[in-house]
C-alpha positions in Angstrom: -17.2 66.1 -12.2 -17.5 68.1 -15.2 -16.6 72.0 -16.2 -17.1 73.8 -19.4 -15.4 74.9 -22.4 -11.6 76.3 -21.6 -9.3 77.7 -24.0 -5.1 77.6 -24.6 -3.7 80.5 -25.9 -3.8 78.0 -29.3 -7.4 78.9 -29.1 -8.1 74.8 -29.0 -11.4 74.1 -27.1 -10.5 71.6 -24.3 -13.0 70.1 -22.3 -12.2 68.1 -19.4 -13.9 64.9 -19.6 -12.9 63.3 -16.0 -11.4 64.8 -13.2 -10.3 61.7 -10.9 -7.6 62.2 -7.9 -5.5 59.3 -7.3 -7.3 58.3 -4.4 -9.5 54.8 -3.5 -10.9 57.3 -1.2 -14.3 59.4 -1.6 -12.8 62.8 -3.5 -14.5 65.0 -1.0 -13.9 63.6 2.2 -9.9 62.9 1.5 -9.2 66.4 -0.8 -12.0 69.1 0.2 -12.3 72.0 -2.8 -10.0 71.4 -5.7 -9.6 74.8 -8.2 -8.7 74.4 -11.9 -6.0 77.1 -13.4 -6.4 76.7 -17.1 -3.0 78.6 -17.9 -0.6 77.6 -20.2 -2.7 74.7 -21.8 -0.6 72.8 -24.5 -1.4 70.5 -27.3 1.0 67.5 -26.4 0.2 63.9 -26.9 0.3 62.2 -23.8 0.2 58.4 -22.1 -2.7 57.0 -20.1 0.0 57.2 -17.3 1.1 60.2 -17.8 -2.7 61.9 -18.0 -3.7 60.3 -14.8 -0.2 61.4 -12.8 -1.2 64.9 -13.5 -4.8 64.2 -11.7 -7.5 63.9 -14.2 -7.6 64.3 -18.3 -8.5 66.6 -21.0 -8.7 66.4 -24.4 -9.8 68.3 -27.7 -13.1 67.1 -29.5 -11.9 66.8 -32.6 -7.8 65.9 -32.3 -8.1 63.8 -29.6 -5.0 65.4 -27.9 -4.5 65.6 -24.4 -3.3 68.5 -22.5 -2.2 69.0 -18.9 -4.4 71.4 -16.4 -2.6 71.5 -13.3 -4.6 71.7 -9.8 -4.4 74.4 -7.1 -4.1 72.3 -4.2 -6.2 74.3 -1.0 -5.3 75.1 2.5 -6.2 72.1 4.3 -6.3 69.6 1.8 -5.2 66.6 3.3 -2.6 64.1 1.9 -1.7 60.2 2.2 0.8 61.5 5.0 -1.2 63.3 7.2 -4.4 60.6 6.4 -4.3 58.3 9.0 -3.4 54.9 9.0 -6.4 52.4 9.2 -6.9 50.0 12.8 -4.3 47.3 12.4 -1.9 49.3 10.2 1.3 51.1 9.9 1.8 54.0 7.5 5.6 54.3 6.4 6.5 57.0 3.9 9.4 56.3 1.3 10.0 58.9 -1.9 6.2 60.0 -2.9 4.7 56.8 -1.8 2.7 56.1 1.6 2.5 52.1 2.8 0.3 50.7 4.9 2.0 47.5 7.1 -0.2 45.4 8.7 1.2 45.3 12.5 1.0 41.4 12.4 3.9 41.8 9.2 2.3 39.5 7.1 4.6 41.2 4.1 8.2 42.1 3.9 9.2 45.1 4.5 13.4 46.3 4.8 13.9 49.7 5.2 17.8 49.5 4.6 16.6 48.8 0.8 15.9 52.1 0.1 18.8 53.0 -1.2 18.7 50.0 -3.6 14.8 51.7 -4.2 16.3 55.6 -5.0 19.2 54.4 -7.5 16.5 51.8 -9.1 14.6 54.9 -10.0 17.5 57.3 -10.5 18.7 54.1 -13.2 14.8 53.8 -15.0 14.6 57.5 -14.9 18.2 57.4 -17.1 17.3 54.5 -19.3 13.9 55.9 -20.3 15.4 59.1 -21.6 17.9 57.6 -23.5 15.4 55.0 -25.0 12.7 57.7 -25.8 15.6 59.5 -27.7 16.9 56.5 -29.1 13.0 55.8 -30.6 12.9 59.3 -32.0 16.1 59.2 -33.6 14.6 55.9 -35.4 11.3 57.2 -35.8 13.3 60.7 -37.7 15.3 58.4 -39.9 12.5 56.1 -40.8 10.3 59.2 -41.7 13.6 60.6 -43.8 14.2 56.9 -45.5 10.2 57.6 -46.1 10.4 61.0 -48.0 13.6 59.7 -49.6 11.5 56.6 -51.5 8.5 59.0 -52.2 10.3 61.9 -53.8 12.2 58.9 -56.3 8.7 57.5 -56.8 7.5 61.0 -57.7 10.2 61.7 -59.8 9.7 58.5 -61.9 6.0 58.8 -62.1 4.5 56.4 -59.6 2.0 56.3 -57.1 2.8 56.6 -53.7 2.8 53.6 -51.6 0.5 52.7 -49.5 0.6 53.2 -45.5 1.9 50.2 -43.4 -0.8 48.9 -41.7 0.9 46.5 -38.6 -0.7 42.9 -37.9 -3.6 43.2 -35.1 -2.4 43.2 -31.6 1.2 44.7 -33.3 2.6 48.1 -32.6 4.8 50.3 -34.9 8.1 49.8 -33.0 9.3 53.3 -33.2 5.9 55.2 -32.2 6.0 57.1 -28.9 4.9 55.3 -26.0 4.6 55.2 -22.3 7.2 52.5 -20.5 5.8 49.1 -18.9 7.1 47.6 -16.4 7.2 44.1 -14.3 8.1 43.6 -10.7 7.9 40.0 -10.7 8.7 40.0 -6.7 7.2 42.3 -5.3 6.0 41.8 -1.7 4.2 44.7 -0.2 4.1 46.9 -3.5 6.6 49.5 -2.4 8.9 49.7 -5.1 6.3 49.8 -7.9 3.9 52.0 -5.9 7.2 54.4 -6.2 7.7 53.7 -9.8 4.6 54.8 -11.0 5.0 58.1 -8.7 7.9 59.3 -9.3 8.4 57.8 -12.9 7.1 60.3 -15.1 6.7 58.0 -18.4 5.4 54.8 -17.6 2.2 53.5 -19.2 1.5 50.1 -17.1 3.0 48.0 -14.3 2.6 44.5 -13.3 3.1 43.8 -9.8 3.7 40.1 -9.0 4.0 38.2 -6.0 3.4 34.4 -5.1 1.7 35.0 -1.6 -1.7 36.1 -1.4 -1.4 38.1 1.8 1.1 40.1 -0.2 -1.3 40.7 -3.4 -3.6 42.0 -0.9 -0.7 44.7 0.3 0.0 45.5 -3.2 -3.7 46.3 -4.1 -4.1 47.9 -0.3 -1.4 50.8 -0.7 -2.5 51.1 -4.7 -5.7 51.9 -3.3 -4.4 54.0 -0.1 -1.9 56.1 -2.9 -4.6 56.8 -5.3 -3.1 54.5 -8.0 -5.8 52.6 -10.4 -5.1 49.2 -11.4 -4.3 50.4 -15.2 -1.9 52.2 -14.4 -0.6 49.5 -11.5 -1.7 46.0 -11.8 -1.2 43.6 -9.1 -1.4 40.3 -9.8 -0.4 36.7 -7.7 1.6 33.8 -9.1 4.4 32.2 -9.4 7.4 34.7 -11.2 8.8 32.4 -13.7 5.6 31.1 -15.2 4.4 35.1 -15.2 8.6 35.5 -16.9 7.6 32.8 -19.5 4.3 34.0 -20.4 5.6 37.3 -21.9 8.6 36.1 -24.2 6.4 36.8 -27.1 8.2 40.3 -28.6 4.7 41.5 -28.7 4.0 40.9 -24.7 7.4 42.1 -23.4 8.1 44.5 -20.8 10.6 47.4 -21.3 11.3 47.0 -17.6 12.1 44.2 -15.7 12.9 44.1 -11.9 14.0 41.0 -9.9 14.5 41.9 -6.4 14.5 38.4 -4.6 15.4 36.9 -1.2 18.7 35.1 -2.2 19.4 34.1 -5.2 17.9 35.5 -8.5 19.2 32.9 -10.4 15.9 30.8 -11.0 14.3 33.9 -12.8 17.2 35.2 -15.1 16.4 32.5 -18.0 12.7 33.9 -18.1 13.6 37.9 -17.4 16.3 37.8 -20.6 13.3 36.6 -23.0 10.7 38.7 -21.4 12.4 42.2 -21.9 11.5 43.9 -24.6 14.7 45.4 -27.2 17.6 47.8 -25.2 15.0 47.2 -22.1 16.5 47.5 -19.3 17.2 44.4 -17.1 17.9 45.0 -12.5 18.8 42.6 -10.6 19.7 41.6 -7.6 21.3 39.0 -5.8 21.4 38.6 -1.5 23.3 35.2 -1.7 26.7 36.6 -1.2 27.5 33.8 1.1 27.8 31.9 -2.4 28.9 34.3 -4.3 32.0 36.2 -2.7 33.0 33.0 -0.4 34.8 29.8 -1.0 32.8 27.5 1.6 30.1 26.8 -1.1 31.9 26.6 -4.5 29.1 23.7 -5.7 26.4 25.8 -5.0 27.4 29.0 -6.8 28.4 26.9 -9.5 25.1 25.2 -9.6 23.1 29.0 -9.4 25.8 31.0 -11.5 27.5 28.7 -13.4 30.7 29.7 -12.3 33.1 29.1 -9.4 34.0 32.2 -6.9 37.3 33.2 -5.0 38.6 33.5 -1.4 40.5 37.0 -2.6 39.9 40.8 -1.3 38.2 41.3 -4.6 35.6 38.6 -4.1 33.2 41.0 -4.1 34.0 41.8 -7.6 34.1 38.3 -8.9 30.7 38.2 -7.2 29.4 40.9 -9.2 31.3 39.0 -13.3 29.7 35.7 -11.7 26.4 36.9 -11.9 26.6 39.6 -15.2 27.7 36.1 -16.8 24.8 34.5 -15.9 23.0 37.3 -17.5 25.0 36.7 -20.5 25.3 33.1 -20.6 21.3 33.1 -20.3 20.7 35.8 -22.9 23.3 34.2 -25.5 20.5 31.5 -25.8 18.0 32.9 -27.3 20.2 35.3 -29.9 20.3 38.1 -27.0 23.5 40.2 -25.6 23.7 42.2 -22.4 25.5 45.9 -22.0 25.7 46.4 -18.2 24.7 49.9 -17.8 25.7 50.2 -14.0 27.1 47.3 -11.8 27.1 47.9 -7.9 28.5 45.8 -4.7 25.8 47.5 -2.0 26.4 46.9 1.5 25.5 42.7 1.9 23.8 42.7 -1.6 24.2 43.2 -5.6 22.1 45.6 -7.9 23.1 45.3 -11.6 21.5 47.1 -14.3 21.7 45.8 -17.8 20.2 46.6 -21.3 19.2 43.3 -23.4 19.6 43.4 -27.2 18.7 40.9 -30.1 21.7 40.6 -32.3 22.8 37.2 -33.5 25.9 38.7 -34.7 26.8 40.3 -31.5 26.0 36.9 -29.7 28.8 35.5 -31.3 31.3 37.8 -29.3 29.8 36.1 -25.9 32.6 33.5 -25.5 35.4 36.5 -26.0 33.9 38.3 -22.8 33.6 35.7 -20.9 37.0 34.6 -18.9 38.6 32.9 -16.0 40.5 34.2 -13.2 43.8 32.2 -12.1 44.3 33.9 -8.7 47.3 33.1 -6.7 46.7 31.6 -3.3 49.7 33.0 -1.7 49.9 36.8 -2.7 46.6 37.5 -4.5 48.3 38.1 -7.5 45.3 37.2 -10.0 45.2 36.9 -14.5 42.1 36.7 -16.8 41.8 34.7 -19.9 39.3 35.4 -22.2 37.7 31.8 -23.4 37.6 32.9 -26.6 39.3 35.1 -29.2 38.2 37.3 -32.4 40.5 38.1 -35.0 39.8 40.6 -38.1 40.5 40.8 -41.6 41.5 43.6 -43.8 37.6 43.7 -44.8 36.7 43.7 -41.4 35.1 40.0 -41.2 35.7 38.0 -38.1 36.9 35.6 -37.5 36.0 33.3 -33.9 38.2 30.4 -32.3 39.2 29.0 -29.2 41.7 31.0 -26.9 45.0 29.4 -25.9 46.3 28.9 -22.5 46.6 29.0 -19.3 48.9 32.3 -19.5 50.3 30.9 -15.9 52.2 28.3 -14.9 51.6 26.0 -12.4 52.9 28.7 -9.5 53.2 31.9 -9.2 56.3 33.9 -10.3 56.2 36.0 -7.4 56.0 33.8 -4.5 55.4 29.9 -5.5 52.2 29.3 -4.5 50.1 27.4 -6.7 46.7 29.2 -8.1 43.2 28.8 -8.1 41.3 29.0 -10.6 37.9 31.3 -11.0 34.9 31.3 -13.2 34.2 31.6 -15.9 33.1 35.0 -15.6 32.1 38.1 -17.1 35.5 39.7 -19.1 34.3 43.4 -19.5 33.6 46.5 -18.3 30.9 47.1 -15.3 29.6 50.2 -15.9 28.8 52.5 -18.7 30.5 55.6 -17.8 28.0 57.9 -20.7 25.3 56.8 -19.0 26.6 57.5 -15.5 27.5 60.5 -16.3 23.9 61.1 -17.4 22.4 59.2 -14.1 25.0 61.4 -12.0 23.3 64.5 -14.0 20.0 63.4 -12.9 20.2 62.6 -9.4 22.0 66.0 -8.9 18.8 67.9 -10.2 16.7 65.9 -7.8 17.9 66.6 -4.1 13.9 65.9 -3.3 13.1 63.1 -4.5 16.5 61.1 -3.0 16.4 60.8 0.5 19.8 58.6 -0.5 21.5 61.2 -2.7 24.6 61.9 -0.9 25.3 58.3 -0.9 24.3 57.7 -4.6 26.2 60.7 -6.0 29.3 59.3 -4.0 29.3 56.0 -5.1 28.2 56.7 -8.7 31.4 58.7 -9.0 33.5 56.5 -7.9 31.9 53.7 -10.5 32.7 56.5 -13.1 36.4 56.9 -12.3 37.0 52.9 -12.1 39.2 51.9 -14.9 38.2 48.8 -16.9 41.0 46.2 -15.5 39.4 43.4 -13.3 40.0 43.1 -10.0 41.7 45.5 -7.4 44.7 45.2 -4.3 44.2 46.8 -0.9 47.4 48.8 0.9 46.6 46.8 4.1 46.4 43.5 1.7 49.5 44.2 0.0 51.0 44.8 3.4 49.4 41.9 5.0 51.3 39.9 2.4 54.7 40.2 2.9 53.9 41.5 6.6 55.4 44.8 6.5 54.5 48.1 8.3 51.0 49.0 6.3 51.6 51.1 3.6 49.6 54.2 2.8 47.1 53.9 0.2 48.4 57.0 -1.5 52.0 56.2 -1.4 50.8 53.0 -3.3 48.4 55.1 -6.0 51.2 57.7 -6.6 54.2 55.5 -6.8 52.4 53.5 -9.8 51.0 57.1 -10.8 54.7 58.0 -11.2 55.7 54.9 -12.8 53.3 56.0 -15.8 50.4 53.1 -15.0 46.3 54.2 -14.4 45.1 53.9 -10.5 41.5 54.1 -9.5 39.4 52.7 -6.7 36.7 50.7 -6.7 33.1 50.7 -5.4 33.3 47.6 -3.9 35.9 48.1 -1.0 37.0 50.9 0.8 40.9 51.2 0.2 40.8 49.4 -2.8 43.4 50.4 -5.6 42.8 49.4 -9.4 45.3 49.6 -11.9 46.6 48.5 -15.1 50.1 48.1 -13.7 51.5 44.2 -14.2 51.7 42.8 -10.6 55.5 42.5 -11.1 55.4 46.5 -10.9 52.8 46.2 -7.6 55.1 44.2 -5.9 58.4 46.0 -7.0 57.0 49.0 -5.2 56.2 47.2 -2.0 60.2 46.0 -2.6 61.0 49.6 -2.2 58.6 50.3 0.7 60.6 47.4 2.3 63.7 48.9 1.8 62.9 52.1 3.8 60.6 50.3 6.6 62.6 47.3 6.9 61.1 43.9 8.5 62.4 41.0 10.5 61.7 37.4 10.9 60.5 36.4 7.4 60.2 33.0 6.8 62.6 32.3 3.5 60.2 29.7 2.1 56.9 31.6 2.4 55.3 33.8 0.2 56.5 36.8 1.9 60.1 35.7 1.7 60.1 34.7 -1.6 59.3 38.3 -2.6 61.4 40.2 -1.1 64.0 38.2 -2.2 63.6 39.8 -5.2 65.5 43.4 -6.0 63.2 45.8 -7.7 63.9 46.7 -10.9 62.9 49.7 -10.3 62.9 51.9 -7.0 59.4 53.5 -6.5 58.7 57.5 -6.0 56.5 57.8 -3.2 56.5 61.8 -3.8 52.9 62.8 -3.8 51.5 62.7 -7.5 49.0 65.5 -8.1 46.7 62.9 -9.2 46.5 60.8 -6.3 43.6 61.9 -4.9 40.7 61.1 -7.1 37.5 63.9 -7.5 35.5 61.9 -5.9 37.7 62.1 -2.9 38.8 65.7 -3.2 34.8 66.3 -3.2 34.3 64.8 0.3 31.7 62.9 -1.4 29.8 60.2 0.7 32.4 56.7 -1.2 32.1 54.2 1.7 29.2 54.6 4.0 29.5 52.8 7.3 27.0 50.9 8.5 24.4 53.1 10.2 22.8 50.8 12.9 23.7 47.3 14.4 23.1 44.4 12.8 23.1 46.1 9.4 21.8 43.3 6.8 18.9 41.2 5.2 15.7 41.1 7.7 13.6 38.4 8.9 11.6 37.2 5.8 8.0 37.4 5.8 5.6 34.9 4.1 4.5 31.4 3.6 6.8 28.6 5.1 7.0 27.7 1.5 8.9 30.4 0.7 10.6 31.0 3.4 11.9 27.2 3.1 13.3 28.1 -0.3 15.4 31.0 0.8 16.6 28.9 3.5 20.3 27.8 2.7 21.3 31.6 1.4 20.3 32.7 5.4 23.0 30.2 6.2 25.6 30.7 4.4 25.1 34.7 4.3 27.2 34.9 7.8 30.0 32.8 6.4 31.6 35.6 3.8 31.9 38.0 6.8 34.3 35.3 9.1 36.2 34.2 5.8 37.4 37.5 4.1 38.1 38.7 7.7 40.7 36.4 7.6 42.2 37.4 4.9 43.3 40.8 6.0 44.7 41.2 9.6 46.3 44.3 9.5 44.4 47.6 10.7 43.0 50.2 8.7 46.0 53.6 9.1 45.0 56.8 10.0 45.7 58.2 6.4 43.4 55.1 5.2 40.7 56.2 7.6 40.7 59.2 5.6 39.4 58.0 2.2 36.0 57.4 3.5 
C-alpha cells in the first residue's frame, strides 16, 4: 500500500514505504478503511520496534530517518477483542494483548499471575528509562572526552584522528538502541506478547519454551495480535542451553525473564552470563515450600545454597536465600547484582535485579552475604556478615574474614538455643530511587494496570521499609510470652518514642521493622505486661524467663504522630486478601516430562501454610484488622 509525497512542517519529503497493521490477518477483512493524518511529522530516529508499534514506517529518501504518521482508526474497525475466537479456542484479554487458549489447555495459563505480569512491565518500563538515560549521559561524555582530544590535537598541529570503526558483528556500546529481551519460559506467549505492546522501546524478543504445543501458542497469538516474528521471535528448546548460548557480551540480552514452575534455580547460573551490562535480571521462584519452611532444609540448600528458618519472617529469608543465589552465581564470572525491587507476592517471589561487570565490586560479595542466628524460643534473630572490609586513609581496601558468632550458645532473653540461617543475602531489598521512579510511572498509567491499586500499595510500603533484616509481629511478640495481644501501634510508637526507626514490611501483614536492639523490643512488651498482667507462666520457659526481667526502661505507649505510616494514612491497597478459594499455583500444563520435574515443589508447597500457622496462635485484634 503505497501514498505519495507528504510534508512536515520541516519541509522533509516523507514517503511511506509500507504500511503493515499488526495483524496475521488479511488488512481489509480485519481493519476496513484506514486514513492517514500527516500532522505533526518529526525527524526522530527510531527502532525497528518502535516503527512497527506505531502501524507501518516512513522515512526520508535521503536521511534515512523515520518519522511517526499516526492512523485514524474508522467507525467499525474491528479489533483483536471484538474478533472472534477461532473453533476450538478461548480468547482472554490481559493489558493490550488478546490470547487464544486452546479448550483442550494444552498450555498454561494462571490468571492470578497478572499482577506479577503488570509490575514486570511497570519494572522494564522503569529500568529502560533509566538505562536510555544512563547510555546518553555516556554517549555526552564520550563525545565531550572527544572534542576535548581534538581541540589539543588542533592546538598542537595534528591531524585529527581517525573514526573508530567497531569489529564486524560489534556495536558502539553507547549508541541508541531499542531493548531486547528473553523470556526463556514462556508457555503460551502472554507475557511477551504484552511486552512488546505495551513496552514502548524494545527492538526484539525471544520467546522460549521447551514444549512444542506451547511454541505453537506463542506463534498462534503473535499471529492473532498482529506481532511479526522480528519484533517477537518464538523459538522451542531447552532454557539453559538457549541461557548458555548468549553469554558472549556481543549476544546478550538487556532483558532477562525467568518465570518457572518451582524452582528458578537451574537457570540463574546461565541468566547472570546472558544479560547484557546494568540489564535487568526477574525472577521468580514458586517453591516456597523450600524456601520459607523448615521440613526441607537439604533441598533449599541444594537449589539456593543456603538453609531457611521456621520464623514469622521466613518469608523474608526466602526472598536473601534466593538474591544470594543471584549473587553467589554472578560473583563467578566477575558480575555483581543491585536488586532494584524485591517482592514476597501472595504464594510466590518476583525479584528484580540489575547485573554489572566489575571485578572490583565482586570482591565486596562475601561482606553482603551473612547468616542469621535466630533464636528458637523468642524469635529474637542476629546477622553476621561473612566477611569484612576495612579502609585506609587512601581509601584502599582492605578484605578478611569476619569474626564470630556475635551469640552465645542461648539466647540472653529466654535460653533457648538458636538456629542458624543461611548464608544469605546482607543488604538492602529495594532501591528506593528507583521506586520512587516506578511508583511515578504506574501512577501516570491507571489504563494500562488493571493491578494498580494493589501495585501502588505495595510499592509504597517497599519504599518506607528500612534496611534492617527481618521484622516481629504484635500477635508474635504476644504469642511469645502469652500475653493479652498487643496493638501494633502501641508497639510502633512505643519504640517511636524511645528514638529507634519502625516500618512494616511487604511481606506480612502486621509486621513491624526496626532498628531497635531486641533487648528494647522486649523491654516494651515488659511494660505491656505490667499494665495487662498475666497468670500461669511457666518459670522455666521462654516466656518466664522474660518477664523475669525488669525493664530498664518503661515504654510510652502515647500515640506518636508517626505511627501511622503514608502508606497507611493513604488507605492504599498494603495486604490484599485473597480474592477467591483456593488462591495459589494452578494445575501445570505440558508434557509428563515436565510436569515430573516440577513435581516435589507441588508437594511441599502446602507444607509452609500448616508450619508457620503454628507459629502464631493468637488472633489478629480489631485495631490489627485495621492496617489492611
Amino acid at each position: 500500500m503505497s501514498f505519495g509525497s507528504l510534508t512536515s512542517r520541516s519541509s522533509f519529503p516523507f514517503w511511506i514505504i509500507s504500511v503493515t497493521k499488526k495483524t496475521g490477518f488479511p488488512l481489509p477483512q480485519l481493519f476496513g478503511k484506514l486514513s492517514v493524518k500527516a500532522a505533526q511529522l518529526s525527524r526522530v530516529s527510531l527502532t525497528p520496534a518502535q516503527r512497527h508499534s506505531r502501524g507501518f514506517s516512513v522515512r526520508t529518501a535521503t536521511s534515512g530517518f523515520y518519522a511517526t504518521v499516526p492512523l485514524t482508526k474508522h467507525h467499525g474497525m474491528a479489533d483483536m477483542d471484538s474478533a472472534p475466537a477461532p473453533a476450538g479456542f478461548t480468547k482472554v484479554t490481559e493489558g493490550k494483548a488478546t490470547i487464544l487458549f486452546p479448550d483442550t489447555n494444552e498450555v498454561f495459563y494462571n490468571p492470578i499471575q497478572q499482577f506479577n505480569r503488570d509490575i514486570s512491565i511497570a519494572a522494564i518500563r522503569t529500568w529502560d528509562e533509566i538505562f536510555q538515560e544512563e547510555r546518553a549521559a555516556k554517549r555526552a561524555e564520550k563525545q565531550a572526552r572527544k572534542e576535548a582530544a581534538a581541540a589539543k590535537r588542533a592546538q598542537e598541529g595534528l591531524e585529527p584522528l581517525p573514526e573508530r570503526e567497531f569489529p564486524q558483528g560489534a556495536v558502539d556500546p553507547t549508541a541508541p538502541r531499542g531493548i531486547t529481551i528473553l523470556e526463556a519460559l514462556s508457555a503460551s506467549g502472554l507475557r511477551s506478547i504484552r511486552y512488546a505492546k505495551e513496552i514502548p522501546n524494545v527492538k526484539h524478543i525471544l520467546t522460549n519454551d521447551l514444549e512444542a504445543d506451547a511454541v505453537a501458542s506463542i506463534k498462534r497469538n503473535a499471529e492473532f495480535n498482529g506481532i511479526s516474528s522480528d519484533l517477537l521471535e518464538p523459538h522451542q528448546g531447552d532454557a539453559i542451553d538457549v541461557l548458555y548460548q548468549h553469554r558472549d557480551p556481543l549476544k546478550r540480552y538487556d532483558v532477562i525473564d525467568l518465570d518457572p514452575y518451582g524452582t528458578a534455580s537451574p537457570f540463574i547460573d546461565g541468566a547472570v552470563q546472558a544479560v547484557s551490562d546494568g540489564g535487568l535480571l526477574c525472577v521468580t521462584c514458586t517453591d516456597l515450600g523450600v524456601l520459607a519452611g523448615s521440613n526441607y532444609t537439604e533441598t533449599c540448600y541444594a537449589k539456593y545454597g543456603g538453609h531457611p528458618v521456621k520464623a514469622e519472617f521466613c518469608h523474608e529469608v526466602a526472598l536473601r536465600l534466593v538474591l544470594n543465589t543471584l549473587s553467589a552465581s554472578a560473583a563467578r564470572y566477575k558480575r555483581h547484582i543491585v536488586p532494584m525491587v524485591s517482592l514476597s507476592i501472595d504464594y510466590y517471589l518476583r525479584v528484580f535485579v540489575r547485573v554489572y561487570s566489575s571485578a572490583a565490586e565482586v570482591k565486596m560479595t562475601a561482606s553482603k552475604t551473612c547468616l542469621a542466628y535466630v533464636c528458637s524460643g523468642c524469635q529474637s534473630s542476629y546477622t553476621q556478615s561473612l566477611g569484612k572490609v576495612s579502609e585506609n586513609a587512601k581509601g584502599n581496601k582492605k578484605f578478611g574474614v569476619n569474626t564470630g558468632p556475635p551469640v552465645n550458645q542461648t539466647c540472653e532473653h529466654c535460653g533457648s538455643r538458636f538456629h542458624v540461617a543461611g548464608p544469605m543475602w546482607g543488604k538492602e531489598l529495594h532501591s528506593v530511587a528507583f521506586i520512587e521512579r516506578m511508583l511515578n510511572h504506574v501512577k501516570g498509567a491507571t489504563a494500562l494496570y488493571q493491578t494498580q491499586p494493589r501495585i501502588l500499595g505495595m510499592l509504597t510500603v517497599c519504599k518506607e521499609e528500612i534496611e534492617t533484616p527481618f521484622y516481629y509481629t504484635a500477635n508474635g511478640l504476644s504469642g511469645t510470652i502469652h500475653c493479652t495481644s498487643i496493638p501494633l501501634l502501641n508497639v510502633v510508637s512505643a519504640l517511636l518514642h524511645d528514638g529507634y526507626r519502625v516500618s512494616g514490611s511487604h511481606a506480612a501483614q502486621g509486621s513491624i521493622k526496626t532498628d531497635a536492639p531486641s533487648s528494647a523490643v522486649w523491654d516494651v512488651m515488659r511494660s505491656w505486661v505490667k499494665l495487662n498482667p498475666v497468670k500461669n507462666i511457666k518459670p522455666d520457659s521462654p516466656a518466664g524467663r522474660i518477664l523475669a526481667v525488669e525493664p530498664k526502661k518503661i515504654a510510652n505507649f502515647e500515640m506518636h504522630p508517626d505511627a501511622r505510616s503514608e502508606s497507611r494514612k493513604a488507605n492504599l491497597v498494603r495486604y490484599q486478601m485473597n480474592p477467591t478459594k483456593n488462591w495459589g499455583p494452578q494445575a501445570r500444563a505440558g508434557s509428563n516430562k515436565r510436569k515430573a520435574q516440577d513435581n516435589e515443589s507441588e508437594l511441599v508447597e502446602k507444607s509452609v501454610k500448616l508450619e508457620n500457622n503454628s507459629t502464631d496462635d493468637a488472633k489478629i485484634t480489631a485495631e490489627e484488622k485495621d492496617i489492611a
